[in-house]
TORMIDREN-186443 format. One line per field, with one value per residue (C-alpha): chain; residue number from 0; x, z, y. Coordinates in Angstrom, 3 decimals. Last residue first. Layout:
chain	c(A	...)
n	c(NUM	...)
x	c(X	...)
z	c(Z	...)
y	c(Y	...)
***
This chain:
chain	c(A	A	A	A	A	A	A	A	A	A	A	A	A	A	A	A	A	A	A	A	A	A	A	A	A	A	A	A	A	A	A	A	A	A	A	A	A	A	A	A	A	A	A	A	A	A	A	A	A	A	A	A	A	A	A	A	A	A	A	A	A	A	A	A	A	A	A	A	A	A	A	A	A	A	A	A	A	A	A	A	A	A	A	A	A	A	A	A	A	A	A	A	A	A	A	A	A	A	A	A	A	A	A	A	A	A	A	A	A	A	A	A	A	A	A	A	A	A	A	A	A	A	A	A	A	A	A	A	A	A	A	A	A	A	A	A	A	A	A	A	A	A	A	A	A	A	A	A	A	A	A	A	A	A	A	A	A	A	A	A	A	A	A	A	A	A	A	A	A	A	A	A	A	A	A	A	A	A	A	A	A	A	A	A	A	A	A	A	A	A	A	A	A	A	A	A	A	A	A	A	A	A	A	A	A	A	A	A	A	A	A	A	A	A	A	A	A	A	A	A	A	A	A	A	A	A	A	A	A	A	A	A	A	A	A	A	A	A	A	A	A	A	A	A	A	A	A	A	A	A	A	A	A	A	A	A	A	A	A	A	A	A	A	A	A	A	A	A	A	A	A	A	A	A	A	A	A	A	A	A	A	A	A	A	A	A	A	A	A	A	A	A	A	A	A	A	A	A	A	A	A	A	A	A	A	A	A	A	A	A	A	A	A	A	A	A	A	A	A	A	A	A	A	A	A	A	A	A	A	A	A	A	A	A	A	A	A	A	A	A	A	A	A	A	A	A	A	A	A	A	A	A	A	A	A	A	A	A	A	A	A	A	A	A	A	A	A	A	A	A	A	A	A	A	A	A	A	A	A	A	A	A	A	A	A)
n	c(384	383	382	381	380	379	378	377	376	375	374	373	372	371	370	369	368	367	366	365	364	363	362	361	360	359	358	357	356	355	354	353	352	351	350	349	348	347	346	345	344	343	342	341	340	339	338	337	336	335	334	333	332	331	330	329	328	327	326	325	324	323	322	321	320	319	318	317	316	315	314	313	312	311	310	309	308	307	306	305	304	303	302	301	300	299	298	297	296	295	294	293	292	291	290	289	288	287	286	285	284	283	282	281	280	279	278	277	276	275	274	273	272	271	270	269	268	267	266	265	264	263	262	261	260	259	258	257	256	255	254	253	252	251	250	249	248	247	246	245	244	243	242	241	240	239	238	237	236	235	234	233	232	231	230	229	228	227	226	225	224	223	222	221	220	219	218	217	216	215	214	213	212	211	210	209	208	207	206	205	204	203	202	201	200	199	198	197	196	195	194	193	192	191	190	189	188	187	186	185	184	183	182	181	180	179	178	177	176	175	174	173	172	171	170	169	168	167	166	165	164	163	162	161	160	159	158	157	156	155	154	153	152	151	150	149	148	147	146	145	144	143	142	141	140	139	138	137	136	135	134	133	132	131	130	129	128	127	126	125	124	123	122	121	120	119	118	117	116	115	114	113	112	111	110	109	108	107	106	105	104	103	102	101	100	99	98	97	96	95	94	93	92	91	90	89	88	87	86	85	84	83	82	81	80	79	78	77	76	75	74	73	72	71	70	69	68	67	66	65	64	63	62	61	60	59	58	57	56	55	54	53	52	51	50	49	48	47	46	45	44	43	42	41	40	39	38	37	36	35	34	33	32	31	30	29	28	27	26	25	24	23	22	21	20	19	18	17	16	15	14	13	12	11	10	9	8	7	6	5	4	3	2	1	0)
x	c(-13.620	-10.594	-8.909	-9.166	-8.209	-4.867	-4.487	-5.126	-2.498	0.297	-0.058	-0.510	2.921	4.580	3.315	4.223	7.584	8.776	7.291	9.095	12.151	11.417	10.785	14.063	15.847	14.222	15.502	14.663	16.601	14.576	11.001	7.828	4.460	3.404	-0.592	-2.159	-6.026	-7.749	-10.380	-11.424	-12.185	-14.709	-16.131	-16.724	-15.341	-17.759	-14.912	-15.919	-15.872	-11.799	-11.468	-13.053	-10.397	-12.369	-14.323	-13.358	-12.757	-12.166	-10.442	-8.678	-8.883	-8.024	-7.626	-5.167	-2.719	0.583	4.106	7.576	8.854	11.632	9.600	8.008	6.762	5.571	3.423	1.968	0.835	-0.842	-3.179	-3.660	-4.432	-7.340	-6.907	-10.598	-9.921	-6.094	-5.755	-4.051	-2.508	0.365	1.933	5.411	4.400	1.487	-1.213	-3.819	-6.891	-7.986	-5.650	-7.308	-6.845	-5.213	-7.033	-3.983	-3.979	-0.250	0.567	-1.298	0.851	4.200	2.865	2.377	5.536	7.187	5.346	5.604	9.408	10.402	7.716	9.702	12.918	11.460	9.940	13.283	15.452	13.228	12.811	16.768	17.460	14.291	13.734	17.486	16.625	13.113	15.219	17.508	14.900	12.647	15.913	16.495	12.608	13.269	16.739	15.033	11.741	10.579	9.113	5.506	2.909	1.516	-0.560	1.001	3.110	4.795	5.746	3.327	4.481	0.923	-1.800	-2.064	-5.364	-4.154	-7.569	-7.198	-7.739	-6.494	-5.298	-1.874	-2.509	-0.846	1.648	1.276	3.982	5.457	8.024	8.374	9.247	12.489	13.528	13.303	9.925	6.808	9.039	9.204	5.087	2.884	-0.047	-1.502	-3.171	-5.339	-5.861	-7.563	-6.674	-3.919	-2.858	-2.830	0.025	2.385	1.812	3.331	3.944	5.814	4.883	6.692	7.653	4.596	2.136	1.505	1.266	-0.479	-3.862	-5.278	-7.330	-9.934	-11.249	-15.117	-16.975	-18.869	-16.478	-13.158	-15.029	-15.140	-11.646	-10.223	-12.116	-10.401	-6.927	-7.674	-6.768	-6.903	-4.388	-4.797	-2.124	-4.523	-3.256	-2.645	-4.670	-3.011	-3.955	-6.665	-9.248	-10.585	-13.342	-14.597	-17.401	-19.546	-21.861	-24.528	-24.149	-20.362	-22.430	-24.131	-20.693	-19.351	-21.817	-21.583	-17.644	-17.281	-14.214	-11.640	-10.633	-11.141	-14.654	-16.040	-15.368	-18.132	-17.777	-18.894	-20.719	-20.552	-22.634	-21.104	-22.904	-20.424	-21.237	-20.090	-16.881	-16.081	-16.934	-14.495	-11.839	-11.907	-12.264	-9.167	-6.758	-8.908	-7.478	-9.905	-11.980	-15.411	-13.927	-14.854	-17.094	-18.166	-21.364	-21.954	-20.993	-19.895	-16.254	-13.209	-13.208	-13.909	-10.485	-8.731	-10.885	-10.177	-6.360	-5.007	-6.282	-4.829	-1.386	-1.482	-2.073	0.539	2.930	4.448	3.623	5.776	3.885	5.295	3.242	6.414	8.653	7.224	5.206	6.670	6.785	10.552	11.362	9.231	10.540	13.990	13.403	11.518	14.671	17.081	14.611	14.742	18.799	18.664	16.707	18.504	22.034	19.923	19.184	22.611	23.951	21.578	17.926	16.149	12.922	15.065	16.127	19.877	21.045	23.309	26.520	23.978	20.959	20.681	24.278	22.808	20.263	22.525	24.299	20.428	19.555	22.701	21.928	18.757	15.942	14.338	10.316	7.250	3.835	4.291	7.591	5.962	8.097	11.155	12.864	15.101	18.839	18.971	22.129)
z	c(-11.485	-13.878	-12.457	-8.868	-10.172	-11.869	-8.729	-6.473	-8.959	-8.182	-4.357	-4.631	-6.933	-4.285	-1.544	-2.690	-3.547	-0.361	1.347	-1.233	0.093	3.878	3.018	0.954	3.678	6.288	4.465	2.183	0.772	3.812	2.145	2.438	0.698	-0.227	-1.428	-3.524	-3.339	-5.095	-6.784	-2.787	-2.453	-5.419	-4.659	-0.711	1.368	3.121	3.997	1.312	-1.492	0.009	-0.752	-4.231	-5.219	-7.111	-10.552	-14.026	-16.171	-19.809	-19.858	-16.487	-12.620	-10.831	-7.938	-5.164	-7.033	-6.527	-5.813	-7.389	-6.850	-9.325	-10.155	-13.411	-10.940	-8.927	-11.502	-12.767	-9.275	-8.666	-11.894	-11.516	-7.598	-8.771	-6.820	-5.335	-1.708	-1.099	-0.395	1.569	1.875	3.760	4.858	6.132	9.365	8.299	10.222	13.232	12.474	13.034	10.153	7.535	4.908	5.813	4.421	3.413	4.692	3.888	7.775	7.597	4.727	7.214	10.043	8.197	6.620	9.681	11.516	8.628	8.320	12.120	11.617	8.616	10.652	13.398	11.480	9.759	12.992	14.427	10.767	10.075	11.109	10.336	7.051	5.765	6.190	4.452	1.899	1.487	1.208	-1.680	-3.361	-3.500	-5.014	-7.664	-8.631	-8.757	-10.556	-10.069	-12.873	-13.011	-10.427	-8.304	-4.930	-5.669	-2.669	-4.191	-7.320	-8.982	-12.453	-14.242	-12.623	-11.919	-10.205	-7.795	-5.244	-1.710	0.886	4.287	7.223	5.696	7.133	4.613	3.982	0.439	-1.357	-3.484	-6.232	-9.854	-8.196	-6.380	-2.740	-0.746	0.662	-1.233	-4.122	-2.376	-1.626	1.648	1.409	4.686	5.290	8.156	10.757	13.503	16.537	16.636	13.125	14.306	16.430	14.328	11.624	13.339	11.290	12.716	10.810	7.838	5.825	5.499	6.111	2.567	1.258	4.332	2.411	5.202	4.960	7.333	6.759	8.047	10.587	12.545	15.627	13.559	11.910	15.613	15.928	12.777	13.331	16.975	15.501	12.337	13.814	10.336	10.062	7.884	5.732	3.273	-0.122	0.272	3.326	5.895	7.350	4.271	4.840	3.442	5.473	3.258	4.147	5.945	8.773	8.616	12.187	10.946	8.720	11.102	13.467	10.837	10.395	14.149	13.546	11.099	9.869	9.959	7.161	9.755	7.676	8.738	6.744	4.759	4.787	0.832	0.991	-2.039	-2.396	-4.166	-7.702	-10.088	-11.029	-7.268	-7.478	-10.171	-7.731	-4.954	-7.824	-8.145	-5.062	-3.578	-6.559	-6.339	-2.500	-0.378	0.834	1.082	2.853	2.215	3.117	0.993	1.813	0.083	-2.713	-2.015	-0.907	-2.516	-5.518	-2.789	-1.407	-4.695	-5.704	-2.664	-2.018	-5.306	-6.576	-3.582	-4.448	-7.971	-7.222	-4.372	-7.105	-8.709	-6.065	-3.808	-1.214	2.249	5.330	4.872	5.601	8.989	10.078	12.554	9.657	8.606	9.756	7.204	4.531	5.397	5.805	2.165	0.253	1.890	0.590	-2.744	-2.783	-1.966	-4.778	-7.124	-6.144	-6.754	-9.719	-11.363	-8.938	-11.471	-10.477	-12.366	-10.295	-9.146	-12.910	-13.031	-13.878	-11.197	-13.344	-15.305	-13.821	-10.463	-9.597	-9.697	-7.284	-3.908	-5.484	-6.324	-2.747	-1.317	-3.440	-1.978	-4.961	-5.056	-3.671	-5.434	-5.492	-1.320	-2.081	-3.970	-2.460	-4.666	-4.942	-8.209	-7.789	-8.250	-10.066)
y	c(35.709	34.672	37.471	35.921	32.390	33.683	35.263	32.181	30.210	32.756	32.292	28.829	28.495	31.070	29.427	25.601	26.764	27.738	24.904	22.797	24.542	24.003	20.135	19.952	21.116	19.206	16.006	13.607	10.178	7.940	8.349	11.380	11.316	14.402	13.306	16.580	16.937	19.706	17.645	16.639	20.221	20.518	17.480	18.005	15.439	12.571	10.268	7.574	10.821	11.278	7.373	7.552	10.228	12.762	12.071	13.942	11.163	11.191	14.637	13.685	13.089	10.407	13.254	12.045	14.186	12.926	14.483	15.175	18.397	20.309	23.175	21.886	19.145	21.753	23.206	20.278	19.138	22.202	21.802	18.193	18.951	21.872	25.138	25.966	25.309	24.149	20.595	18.270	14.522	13.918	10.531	9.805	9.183	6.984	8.382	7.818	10.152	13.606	14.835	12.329	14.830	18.677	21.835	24.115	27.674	28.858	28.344	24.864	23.503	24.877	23.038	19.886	20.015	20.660	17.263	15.444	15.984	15.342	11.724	10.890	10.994	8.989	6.812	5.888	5.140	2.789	0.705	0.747	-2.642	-4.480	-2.119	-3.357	-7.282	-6.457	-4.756	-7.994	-10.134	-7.934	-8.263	-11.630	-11.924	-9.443	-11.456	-14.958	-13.636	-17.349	-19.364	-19.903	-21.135	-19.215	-21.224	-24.771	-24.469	-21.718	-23.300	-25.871	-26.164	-24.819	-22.597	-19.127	-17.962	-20.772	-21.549	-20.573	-22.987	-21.149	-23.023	-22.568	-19.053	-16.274	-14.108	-12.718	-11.688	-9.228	-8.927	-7.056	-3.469	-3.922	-2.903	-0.065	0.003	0.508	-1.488	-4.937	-5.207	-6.933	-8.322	-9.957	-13.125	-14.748	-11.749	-13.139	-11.807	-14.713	-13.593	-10.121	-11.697	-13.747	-11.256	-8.055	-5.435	-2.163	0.678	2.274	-0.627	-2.054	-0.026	0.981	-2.806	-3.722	-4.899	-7.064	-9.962	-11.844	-14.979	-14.786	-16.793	-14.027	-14.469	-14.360	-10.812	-9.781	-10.636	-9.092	-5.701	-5.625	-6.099	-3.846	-0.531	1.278	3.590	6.538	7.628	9.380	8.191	5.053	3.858	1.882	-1.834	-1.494	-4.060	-7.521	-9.641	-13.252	-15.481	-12.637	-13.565	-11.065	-9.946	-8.866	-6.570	-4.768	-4.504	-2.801	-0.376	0.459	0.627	3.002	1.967	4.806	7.808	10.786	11.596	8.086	4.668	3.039	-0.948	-1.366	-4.356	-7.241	-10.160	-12.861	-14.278	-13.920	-10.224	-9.210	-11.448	-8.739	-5.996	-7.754	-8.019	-4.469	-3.188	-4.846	-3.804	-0.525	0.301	0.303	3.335	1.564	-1.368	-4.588	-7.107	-10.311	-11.774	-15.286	-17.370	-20.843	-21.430	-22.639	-20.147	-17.310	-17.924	-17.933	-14.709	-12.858	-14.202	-14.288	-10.976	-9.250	-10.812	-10.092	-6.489	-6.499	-7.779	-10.377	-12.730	-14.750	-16.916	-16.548	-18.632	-21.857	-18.726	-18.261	-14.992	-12.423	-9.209	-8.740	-12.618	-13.881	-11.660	-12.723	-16.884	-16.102	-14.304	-17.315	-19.570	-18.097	-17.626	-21.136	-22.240	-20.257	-21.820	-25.243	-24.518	-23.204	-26.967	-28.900	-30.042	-27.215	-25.644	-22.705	-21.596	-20.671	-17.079	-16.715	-15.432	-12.923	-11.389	-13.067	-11.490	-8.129	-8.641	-8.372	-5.115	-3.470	-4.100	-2.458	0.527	0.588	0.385	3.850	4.104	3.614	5.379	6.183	7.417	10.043	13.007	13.138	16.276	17.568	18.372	22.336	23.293)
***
C-alpha cells in the first residue's frame, strides 16, 4: 500500500525516536517538580540544566542566555512586549513579512502608544535596505526580523541590519524559529553585530512541540509577561515542562551532529523538486533570493492553493497553502502581498517544505502527482470558461 508523504516539516516536524526515549522517563518514574528541594526535584533540575547547557551549545550562546518558553509564540511575545514594558514608547520596526506572532504583538504595542513601521521587503523576500536605513535614522527603541521566512525560505542577512540598528540605539531581535535547525546559528557572533535575542522552537526541528526558548543578552531588561514563582531568572514563571524541555536538548544535541549531513540532503531534494515544478510551469516564490534548503513555495496561475492542496492530500501528500484563505477570509499570504505578488497568483500558493524522513523517491512521485492533479484542475478550469 502507498505510505502517505509528509512535506510540511516547516509546520511541525516528527519527534526523533531518540528524543521521544529521553522524554519518556519525565512522564512517570521522573515526575518530580524542579523547584521542590527533595532528590524527585533535584533529578528535574538537572535534567533542566542539562536541557539548557545543550540548547546553548546548539546555537554559541551560554546556558545562563536560555529562557524556556512554551513556544516560539510565547517567546516572541516575551521579548517585544517585556522589552517595551521597560522602556517608554517610541518607534518600533518590524518587518512587513513577519511572522504574525511578531506582527501581532507589535500592532497591539501600536494601540498602547508605540509607533509601529512595517519594514517593506522587495519582491525576492529581503529588507529593502534604503527603507531601512530611513527608519534606522529615526532611532527605533526596539528592531525585530525574520532570520528565515516561513513560508518563502528567504534568508534575511540580518548581521549588517543588526549593526546599523546597534548604531541607531535599538535592541535587535531575530525570529530564527525556521532557521533554526536548517542553517547554522551562531549567537555568540550576531550577538557581537548586534543581535540581542533570538527565538528558537523544539518542534521545527525534531524535538517536541510544548518547548522553546529565547536566547537572550542579560544586558536586556525585559519585563515577565508571566509572573508568579520566579523560574527562568524571573523572566516565565510557572512550572517547567520537564519532559518537553529534555527533549528540545536532546534534538539540539542530534541537529549539531547531523546538521552537515541534513542540508545537504534537503538541498539534493530542493534542487529536483524545483526543476521538476518548473518543467510543469510552476511560478517559484522567493527564487531570486537566499533559501532555506528545504523550502519551496510556488504557484500555478489561476489554480487556487486550498483547491490544490485538497487534492494532494487526498493523494497521499501533505503540504500547505500559503493562502489564509477561507469562507470568512479570502486574503493572500500577507508575506507574498509584502513582495509585491499579484492576488490572484499569490491565492495559488502551495509551501513543500522538505525534513530528514524524505527521499528523491517520494519527491519524483509527488512530481508525478502534482501534473496529473494540475493537469486535471486546468481542464476543469478550461470548461468552466
Amino acid at each position: 500500500m502507498f505510505a502517505p508523504v509528509y512535506l510540511d516539516h516547516n509546520a511541525t516536524t516528527p519527534a526523533d525516536p531518540a528524543v521521544l526515549e529521553a522524554m519518556l522517563p519525565y512522564f512517570s518514574e521522573q515526575f518530580g517538580n524542579a523547584s521542590s528541594r527533595h532528590e524527585y526535584g533535584r533529578a528535574a533540575r538537572r535534567a533542566i540544566d542539562e536541557a539548557r547547557a545543550q540548547v546553548a551549545a546548539a546555537v554559541g550562546a551560554h546556558a545562563t542566555e536560555v529562557v524556556f518558553t512554551s513556544g516560539g509564540s510565547e517567546a516572541n511575545n516575551l521579548l517585544l512586549k517585556g522589552s517595551a514594558a521597560c522602556l517608554r514608547p517610541g518607534l518600533l520596526a518590524v518587518g512587513a513579512a513577519e511572522h504574525p506572532c511578531v506582527l501581532k504583538p507589535a500592532e497591539q504595542l501600536a494601540r498602547r502608544g508605540w509607533t509601529l513601521e512595517k519594514l517593506p521587503v522587495d519582491g525576492g523576500g529581503r529588507i529593502v535596505r534604503e527603507q531601512y536605513e530611513a527608519v534606522m535614522a529615526r532611532k527605533p527603541k526596539i528592531v525585530s526580523l525574520l532570520l528565515a521566512n516561513n513560508e518563502t525560505g528567504v534568508i534575511e542577512d540580518i548581521e549588517p541590519l543588526a549593526e546599523r540598528a546597534r548604531a541607531a540605539g535599538a535592541w535587535f531581535h531575530s525570529d530564527a524559529v525556521q532557521a533554526f535547525g536548517k542553517l547554522p546559528v551562531d549567537f555568540r557572533r550576531l550577538n557581537g553585530a548586534g543581535v540581542h535575542a533570538l527565538t528558537l522552537s523544539a518542534h521545527k526541528m525534531g524535538g517536541p512541540k510544548g518547548a522553546a526558548a529565547l536566547i537572550v543578552d542579560k544586558r536586556l531588561e525585559i519585563e515577565p509577561l508571566i509572573a508568579g514563582g520566579g523560574h527562568e531568572r524571573g523572566l516565565r514563571s510557572g512550572t517547567e515542562n520537564v519532559a518537553a524541555i529534555v527533549g528540545f536538548g536532546v534534538a539540539c544535541q542530534l541537529l549539531v551532529e547531523r546538521r552537515a549531513a541534513l542540508a545537504a540532503l534537503l538541498t539534493r531534494l530542493r534542487t529536483q523538486l524545483e526543476r521538476g515544478l518548473l518543467a510543469l510551469g510552476a511560478t517559484l516564490f522567493g527564487q531570486q533570493a537566499e533559501r532555506l534548503p528545504n523550502t519551496v513555495y510556488f504557484a500555478f496561475a489561476g489554480i487556487d492553493g486550498e483547491t490544490l492542496v485538497g487534492h494532494l492530500d487526498r493523494a497521499g501528500y501533505a503540504v500547505a497553502s500559503g493562502a489564509a484563505c477561507s469562507s470568512a477570509n479570502p486574503e493572500p499570504s500577507h508575506v507574498l502581498r509584502a513582495m509585491g505578488i499579484d492576488d490572484e497568483l499569490a491565492r495559488g500558493a502551495v509551501r513543500v517544505s522538505l525534513g530528514r524522513g524524505n527521499s528523491e523517491e517520494q519527491v519524483a512521485g509527488f512530481l508525478a502527482t502534482l501534473k496529473m492533479t494540475v493537469d486535471r484542475l486546468q481542464r476543469l478550469t478550461a470548461m468552466a470558461v
